[in-house]
C-alpha angles and dihedrals in degrees: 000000000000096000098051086044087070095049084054096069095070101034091085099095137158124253114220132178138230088255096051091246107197114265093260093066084053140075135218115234137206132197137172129231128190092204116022093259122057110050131197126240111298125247131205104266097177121345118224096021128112128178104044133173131190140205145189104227125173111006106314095343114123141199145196134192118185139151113281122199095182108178141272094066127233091029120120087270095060120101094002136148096241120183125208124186138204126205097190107054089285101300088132125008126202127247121300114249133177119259121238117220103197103202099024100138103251089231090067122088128271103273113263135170096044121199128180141208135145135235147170087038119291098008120101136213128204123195125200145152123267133148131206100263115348115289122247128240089018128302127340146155099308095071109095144173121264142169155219145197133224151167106199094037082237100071120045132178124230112254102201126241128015124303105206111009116178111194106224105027137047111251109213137147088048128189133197139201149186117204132121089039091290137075123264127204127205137172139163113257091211133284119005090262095053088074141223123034109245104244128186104198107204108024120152 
């Protein structure tokens, strides 16, 4: 069970068509493997939902953020980091629900592009991309990554000022990592043929 409870933390992965449909025509799927490699037939693991992370927290609870377009659109549900948990190595998972960020300025986006980890024990930290107002003419550089803390993985707290904040292009889609005893940042630049990643090497 554990060791296909590890596998478990990178089998929640995105569905997208040919055409490019927007995330909330899509699932996201889920599927088991014994051995890393040969995987079983994939499940629905939360429909209309795209960019999702998932962590180990607390012994074998886990839990996943992702963006959830739950439908009707344009309702306080709609484009919004949602978080679901699963107490059984991920066997069931609960109910998605939105998640709440106290402190964020009311004049930033909405948060999008979640990613998890934990640190100083049992907090956690989500990072995700916001701007101050809503771009025009599509995303720029004054989207950003921010971040949050919390204790329950629903309610965060605002931690103030950008996080990574690359001066001529938008940073979104952001992971984060903990290994050689620091965090590591990494996020597309933009399509395969723009070049490197941006990466920010200790960040806490």
């Amino acid at each position: 069970m554990k060791y296909q409870l590890l596998l478990m933390l990178n089998l929640v992965v995105a569905t997208c068509s040919v055409g490019q449909n927007p995330p909330w025509e899509n699932p996201l799927k889920m599927a088991w493997s014994s051995d890393g490699k040969t995987f079983g037939t994939p499940s629905v693991f939360q429909d209309s939902a795209g960019v999702p992370s998932v962590i180990r927290w607390k012994g074998d609870t886990l839990i996943a953020a992702f963006q959830w377009f739950r439908l009707p659109q344009n309702t306080p549900t709609w484009d919004r980091v949602a978080v679901k948990f699963s107490y059984d190595a991920g066997q069931t998972w609960t109910s998605p629900v939105p998640i709440v960020v106290d402190g964020l300025p009311a004049n930033y986006q909405r948060p999008f592009d979640p990613t998890l980890v934990v640190f100083g024990g049992d907090s956690l930290r989500i990072y995700f991309s916001s701007s101050v107002g809503i771009p025009m003419g599509g995303l720029n550089a004054t989207v950003n990554t921010y971040s949050a803390k919390s204790q329950d993985g629903i309610h965060y707290s605002f931690e103030p000022n950008a996080r990574v904040d690359h001066p001529t292009t938008k940073v979104i889609d952001p992971a984060v990592v903990h290994f050689n005893n620091g965090w590591h940042f990494t996020a597309p630049i933009g399509a395969p043929q723009d070049g490197p990643t941006i990466t920010s090497p200790q960040m806490g």
